[in-house]
Structures are given as C-alpha cells and as structure tokens.
C-alpha positions as CSV (number, residue, x, y, z in Angstrom):
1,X,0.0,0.0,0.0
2,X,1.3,3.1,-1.1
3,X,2.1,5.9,1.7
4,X,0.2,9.0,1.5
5,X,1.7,12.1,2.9
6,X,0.2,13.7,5.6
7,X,0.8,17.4,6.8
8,X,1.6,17.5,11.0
9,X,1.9,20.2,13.8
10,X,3.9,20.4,16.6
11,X,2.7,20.4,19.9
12,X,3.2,21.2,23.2
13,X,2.4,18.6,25.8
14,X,3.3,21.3,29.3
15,X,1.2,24.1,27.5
16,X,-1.7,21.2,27.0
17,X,-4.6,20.3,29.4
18,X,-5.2,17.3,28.1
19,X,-2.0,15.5,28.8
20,X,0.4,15.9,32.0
21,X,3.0,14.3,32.8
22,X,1.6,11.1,34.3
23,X,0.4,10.0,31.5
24,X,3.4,10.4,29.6
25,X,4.7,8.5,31.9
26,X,2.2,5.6,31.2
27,X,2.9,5.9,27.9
28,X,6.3,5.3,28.2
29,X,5.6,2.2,30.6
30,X,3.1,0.5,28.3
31,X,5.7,0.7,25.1
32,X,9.2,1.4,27.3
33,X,10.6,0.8,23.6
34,X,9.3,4.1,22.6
35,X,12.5,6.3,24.0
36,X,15.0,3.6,21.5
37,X,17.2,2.2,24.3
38,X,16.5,-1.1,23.3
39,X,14.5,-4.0,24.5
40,X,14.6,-2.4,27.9
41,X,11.6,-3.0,30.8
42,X,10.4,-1.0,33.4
43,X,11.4,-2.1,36.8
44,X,10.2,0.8,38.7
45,X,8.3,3.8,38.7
46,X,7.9,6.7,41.2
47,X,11.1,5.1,43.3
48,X,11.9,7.0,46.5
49,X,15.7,8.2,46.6
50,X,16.6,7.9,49.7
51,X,17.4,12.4,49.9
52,X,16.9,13.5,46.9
53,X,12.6,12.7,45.9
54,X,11.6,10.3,43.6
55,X,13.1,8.6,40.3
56,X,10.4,8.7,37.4
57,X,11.3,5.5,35.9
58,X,13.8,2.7,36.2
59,X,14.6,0.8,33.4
60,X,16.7,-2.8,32.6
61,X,17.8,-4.9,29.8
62,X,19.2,-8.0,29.4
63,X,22.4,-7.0,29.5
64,X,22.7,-5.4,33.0
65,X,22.2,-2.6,32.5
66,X,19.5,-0.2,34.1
67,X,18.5,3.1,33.3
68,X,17.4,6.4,35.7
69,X,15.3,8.1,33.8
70,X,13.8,11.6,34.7
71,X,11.1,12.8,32.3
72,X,9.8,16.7,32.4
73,X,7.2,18.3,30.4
74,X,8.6,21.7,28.3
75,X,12.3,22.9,28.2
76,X,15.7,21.7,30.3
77,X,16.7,23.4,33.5
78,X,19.7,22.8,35.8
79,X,17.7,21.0,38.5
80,X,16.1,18.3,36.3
81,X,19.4,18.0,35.2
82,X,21.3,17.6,38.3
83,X,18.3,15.5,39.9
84,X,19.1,13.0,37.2
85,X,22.7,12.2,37.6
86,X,21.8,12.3,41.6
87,X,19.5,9.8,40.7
88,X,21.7,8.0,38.5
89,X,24.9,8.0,41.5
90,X,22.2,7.0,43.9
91,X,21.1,3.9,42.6
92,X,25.0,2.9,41.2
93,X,25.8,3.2,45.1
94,X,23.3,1.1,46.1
95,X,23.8,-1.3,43.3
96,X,27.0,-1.5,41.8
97,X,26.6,-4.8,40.6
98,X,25.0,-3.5,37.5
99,X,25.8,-1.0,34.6
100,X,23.8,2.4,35.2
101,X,23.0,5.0,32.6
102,X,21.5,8.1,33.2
103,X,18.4,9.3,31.1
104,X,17.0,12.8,30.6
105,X,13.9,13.0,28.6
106,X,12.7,16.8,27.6
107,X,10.5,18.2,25.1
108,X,13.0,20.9,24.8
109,X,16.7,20.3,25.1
110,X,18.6,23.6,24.9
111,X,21.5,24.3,23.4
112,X,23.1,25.9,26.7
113,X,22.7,22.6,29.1
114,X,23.1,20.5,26.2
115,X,26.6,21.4,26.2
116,X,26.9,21.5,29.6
117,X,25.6,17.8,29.6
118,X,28.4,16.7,27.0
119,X,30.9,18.4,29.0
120,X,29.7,16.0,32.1
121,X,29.7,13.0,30.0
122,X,32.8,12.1,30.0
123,X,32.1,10.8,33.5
124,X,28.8,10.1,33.4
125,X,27.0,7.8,31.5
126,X,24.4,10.2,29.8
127,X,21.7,10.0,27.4
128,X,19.7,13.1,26.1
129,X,16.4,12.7,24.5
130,X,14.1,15.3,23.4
131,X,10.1,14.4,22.9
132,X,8.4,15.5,20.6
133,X,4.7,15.6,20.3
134,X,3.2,15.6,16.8
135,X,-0.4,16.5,16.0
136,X,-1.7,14.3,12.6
137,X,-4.9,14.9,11.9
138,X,-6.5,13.4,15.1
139,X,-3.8,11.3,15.9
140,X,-0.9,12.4,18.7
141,X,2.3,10.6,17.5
142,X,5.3,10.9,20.3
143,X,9.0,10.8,19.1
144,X,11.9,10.7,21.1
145,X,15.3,12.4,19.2
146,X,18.6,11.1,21.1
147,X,20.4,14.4,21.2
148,X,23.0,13.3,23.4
149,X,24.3,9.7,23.4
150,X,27.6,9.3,25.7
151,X,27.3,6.1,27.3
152,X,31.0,4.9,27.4
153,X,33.2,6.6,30.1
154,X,36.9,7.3,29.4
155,X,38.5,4.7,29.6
156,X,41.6,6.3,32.1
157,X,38.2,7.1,34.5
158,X,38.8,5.4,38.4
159,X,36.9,2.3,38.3
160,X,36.6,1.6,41.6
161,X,32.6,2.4,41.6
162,X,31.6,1.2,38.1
163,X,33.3,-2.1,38.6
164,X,31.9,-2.6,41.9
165,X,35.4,-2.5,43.7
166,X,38.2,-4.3,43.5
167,X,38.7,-8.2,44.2
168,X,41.6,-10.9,43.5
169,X,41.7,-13.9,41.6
170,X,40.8,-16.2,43.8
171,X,36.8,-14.4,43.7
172,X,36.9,-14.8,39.9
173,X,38.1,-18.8,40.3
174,X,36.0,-19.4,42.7
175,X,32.7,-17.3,41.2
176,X,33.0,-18.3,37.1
177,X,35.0,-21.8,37.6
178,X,38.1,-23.0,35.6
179,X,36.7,-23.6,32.4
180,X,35.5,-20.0,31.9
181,X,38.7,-18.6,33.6
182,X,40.6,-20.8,30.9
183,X,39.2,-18.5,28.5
184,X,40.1,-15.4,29.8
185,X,43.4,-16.5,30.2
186,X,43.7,-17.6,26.6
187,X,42.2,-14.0,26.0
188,X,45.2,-12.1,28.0
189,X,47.4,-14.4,25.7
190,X,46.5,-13.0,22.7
191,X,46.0,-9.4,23.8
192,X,50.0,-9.6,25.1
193,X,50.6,-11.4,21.4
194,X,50.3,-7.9,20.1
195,X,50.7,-5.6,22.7
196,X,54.1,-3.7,22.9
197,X,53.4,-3.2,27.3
198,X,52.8,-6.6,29.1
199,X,48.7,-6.6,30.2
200,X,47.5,-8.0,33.1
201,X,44.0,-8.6,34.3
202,X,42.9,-5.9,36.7
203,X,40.3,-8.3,39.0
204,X,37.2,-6.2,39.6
205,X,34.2,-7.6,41.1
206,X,31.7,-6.8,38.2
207,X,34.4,-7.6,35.1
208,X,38.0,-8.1,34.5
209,X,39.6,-4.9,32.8
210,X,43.5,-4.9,31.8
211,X,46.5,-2.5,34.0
212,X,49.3,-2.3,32.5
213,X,52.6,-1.0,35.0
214,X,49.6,-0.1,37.6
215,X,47.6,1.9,34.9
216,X,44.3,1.1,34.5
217,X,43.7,1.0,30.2
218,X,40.5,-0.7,29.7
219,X,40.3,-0.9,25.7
220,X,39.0,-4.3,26.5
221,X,37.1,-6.2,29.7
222,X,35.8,-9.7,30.0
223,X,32.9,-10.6,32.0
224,X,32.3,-14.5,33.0
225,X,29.0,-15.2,33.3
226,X,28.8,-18.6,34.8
227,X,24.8,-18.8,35.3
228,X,24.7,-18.8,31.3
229,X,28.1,-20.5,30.5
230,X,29.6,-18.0,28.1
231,X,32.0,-14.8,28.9
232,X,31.1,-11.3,27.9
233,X,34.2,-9.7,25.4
234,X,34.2,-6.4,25.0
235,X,36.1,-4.2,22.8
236,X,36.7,-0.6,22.4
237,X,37.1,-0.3,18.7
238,X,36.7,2.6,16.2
239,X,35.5,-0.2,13.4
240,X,32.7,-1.8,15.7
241,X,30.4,-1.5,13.0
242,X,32.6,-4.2,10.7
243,X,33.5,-6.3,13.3
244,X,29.8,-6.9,14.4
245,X,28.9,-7.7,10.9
246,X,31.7,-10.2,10.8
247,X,31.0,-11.7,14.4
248,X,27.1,-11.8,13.1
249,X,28.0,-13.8,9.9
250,X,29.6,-16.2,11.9
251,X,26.7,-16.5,14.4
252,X,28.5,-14.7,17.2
253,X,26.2,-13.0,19.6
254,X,27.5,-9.3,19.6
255,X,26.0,-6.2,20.2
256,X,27.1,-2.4,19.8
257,X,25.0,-0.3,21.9
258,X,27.9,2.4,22.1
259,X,29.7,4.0,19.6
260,X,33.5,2.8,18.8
261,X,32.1,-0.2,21.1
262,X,31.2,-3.7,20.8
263,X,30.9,-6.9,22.9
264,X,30.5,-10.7,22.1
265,X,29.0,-13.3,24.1
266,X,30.8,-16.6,23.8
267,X,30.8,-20.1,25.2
268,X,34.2,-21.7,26.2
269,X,33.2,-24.1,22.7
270,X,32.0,-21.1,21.1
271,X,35.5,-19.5,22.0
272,X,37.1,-22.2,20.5
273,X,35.2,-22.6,17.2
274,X,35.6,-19.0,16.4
275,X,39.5,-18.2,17.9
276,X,41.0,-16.9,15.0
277,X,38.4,-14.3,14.2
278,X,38.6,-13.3,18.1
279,X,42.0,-12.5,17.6
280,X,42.0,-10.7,14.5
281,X,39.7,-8.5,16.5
282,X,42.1,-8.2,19.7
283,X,45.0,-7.3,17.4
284,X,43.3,-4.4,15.7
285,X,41.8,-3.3,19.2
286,X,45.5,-3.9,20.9
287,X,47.0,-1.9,17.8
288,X,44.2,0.7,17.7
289,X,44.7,1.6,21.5
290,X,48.6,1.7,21.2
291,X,48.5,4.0,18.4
C-alpha cells in the first residue's frame, strides 16, 4: 500500500490540558521501547531516593544494564538535570553490581545545558532525549530524538565504583570456575601477542579490565557469566560497526549499543570454534589503542 503524505503540527504537551506528565509516563511504561534504548523493561516507577525525591522510571535490559530516567514536560533546566545524575549515582551506590546510565527526557533540550551535559559526560553515562509531540490529523504521535548519546566513560576514569570495587583472583576462580577462567586466560594471551606493554588482568568484582605497569587501560574487559556458561568480550574499537557484521555472519552473539564499542558473548566451545576471528579483533583493538 502506497504511503500517503500527511501534513503534521507540533505540539506542546506542558502548555496542554489534556495530557500531563503522568500520563506520559504511562505511555512510556506501556511501550518502554518508545524512548529507542533497546528492549529495555520497566522495573520501577515513582522510586523513592533515599534524599533526593523520587526517580520517574527505572529501566533494565538483558544485559545489566539499568537506566534512571527523569522525564519533564517543556524545556531543560539545571535542576532536572542535576536531579538526574543524583539519581543515577544514587542507585550505582546502592547497586553497583549492575551497569547504570542516566536518562534525561525533555521536550525541549537547549543548546546551553546541552553542552553543559556533553561536557559532564565524560564521566557520566548520559543520554539526552528530546520528545516531541506531533499532531496528525486526530492522531498524537510521540518521538523521542537522542540528542545526546555518551554512554561509554573514558577509559583512564577510576573504576573503583563502576566495577563494583576491587577483588583478586581467587573471587573470579571461585565465582566463574576453571573452564570459563581458561578463557580469559587464553584472552590475556592473545591481547600480550600484540601488545608492545605486558597486560594483566585488573580483577574487579563486576568484570575483569587490563593495567598495564599499575595503569588502568580498559580498551578491553571480559565478563564470566557462569549462570549462562559464556563470557562477555568487549572491545573498544573505532570499526565496531565491521566487526559486528563479521562476528554476526559467523553467528556470534554481539551487540554495539555504544559507539566505537562492541561486545561478544561466547561459550568456552563457542571461544574455541571461532578463535582466530577473536583474535583478528584483539589485534586491531591492541594496535588501535597503542597507536
């Protein structure tokens, strides 16, 4: 069927008495795929922050990550800003077993804090998403723009909070089990294959980054996952786009939620089968990062 094209007007939802804020927010919660994080869910709505009032929404994925998102009606102001990355170091604190992105929905994001907001996210996960409410004909159509997308920190950022703190090897043999140690081990290998500095795992108690002379240089992590059997690999890589089209054609799990980023889920067998394309992609990342 042939599309038609049909003339729209924007709205305002503050300046609007027929929609508030609430029920944007059920709008949000019946479709949580609406604001394009992903297959996220909600896991909470309304939470109390123990200090600082109440989070709009939580939001998880499958992948351990959860989001603090604070929604307003109208234009961005320093408050809702800093309310959301209180809420966002609020909930890390009290969970920092799980990845935490902070999430500030607005019908208008200015220019001014929108700067201010890429200046802060370099240390702090942020996504900026501006709303907009589109009258066609008698239907109200929402669309949420990401304006701001900084997910990744830098990688020379402490890591004592984001990785949950620090712990030795023994917690790792002991929580993921020899087989999936193996293949972190035979991981290290190949990153010290190419590297010109000897790496070492740098044991924390969410994921295993690299140190190399007592410098923290996370251009890649692993994450053992013994519930599932298979270790998250992730790599911080300017080509992420090629290498999850290769790591897709050979059936690798691998997603790319951040740019210059990618990660692959693998079985120790899985590991195996597919070893040589793993290591093409640890060279390039190990020669990437040296350069």
């Amino acid at each position: 069927m042939p599309l038609t094209f049909v003339r729209h007007e924007k709205i305002s939802l503050r300046q609007n008495r027929e929609f508030n804020e609430a029920w944007l927010h059920d709008r949000i919660c019946d479709d949580p795929l609406l604001l394009g994080l992903g297959d996220v869910h909600v896991l909470d709505r309304e939470r109390p922050i123990s200090g600082a009032g109440r989070l709009d929404l939580l939001l998880f994925d499958d992948d351990n990550t959860r989001y603090e998102v604070e929604i307003m009606l109208g234009a961005t102001d320093p408050s809702h800003i800093i309310r959301t990355i209180e809420y966002w170091d609020a909930e890390r604190r009290r969970y920092p077993g799980y990845d935490h992105v902070a999430v500030l929905v607005a019908e208008d994001v200015t220019t001014r804090f929108l700067n201010v907001m890429s200046l802060l996210s370099g240390s702090v996960p942020l996504i900026a998403i501006q709303l907009d409410a589109l009258r066609v004909e008698d239907h109200l159509l929402l669309n949420f723009v990401h304006v701001l997308d900084q997910t990744a920190l830098r990688v020379d950022d402490p890591e004592e909070d984001s990785g949950g703190g620090e712990v030795d090897r023994a917690y790792w043999n002991q929580k993921a089990g020899p087989e999936l140690m193996k293949v972190c081990d035979e991981l290290l290998a190949m990153i010290n294959n190419s590297a010109s500095s000897p790496q070492e795992l740098n044991y924390m108690r969410r994921y295993m980054g690299l140190r190399s002379n007592g410098v923290v240089r996370n251009f890649m992590s692993l994450a053992p996952k013994p519930t599932k059997r298979f270790t998250h690999v992730s790599f911080s890589n300017s080509n992420s786009d090629k290498w999850k089209e290769k790591f897709e054609e050979a059936g690798v799990p691998v997603t790319s939620k951040r740019k210059g980023r990618f990660r692959i889920s693998v079985t120790p067998d899985e590991f195996n089968e597919h070893k040589d394309l793993i290591c093409q992609a640890v060279t390039e990342t190990v020669k990437e990062f040296e350069a």
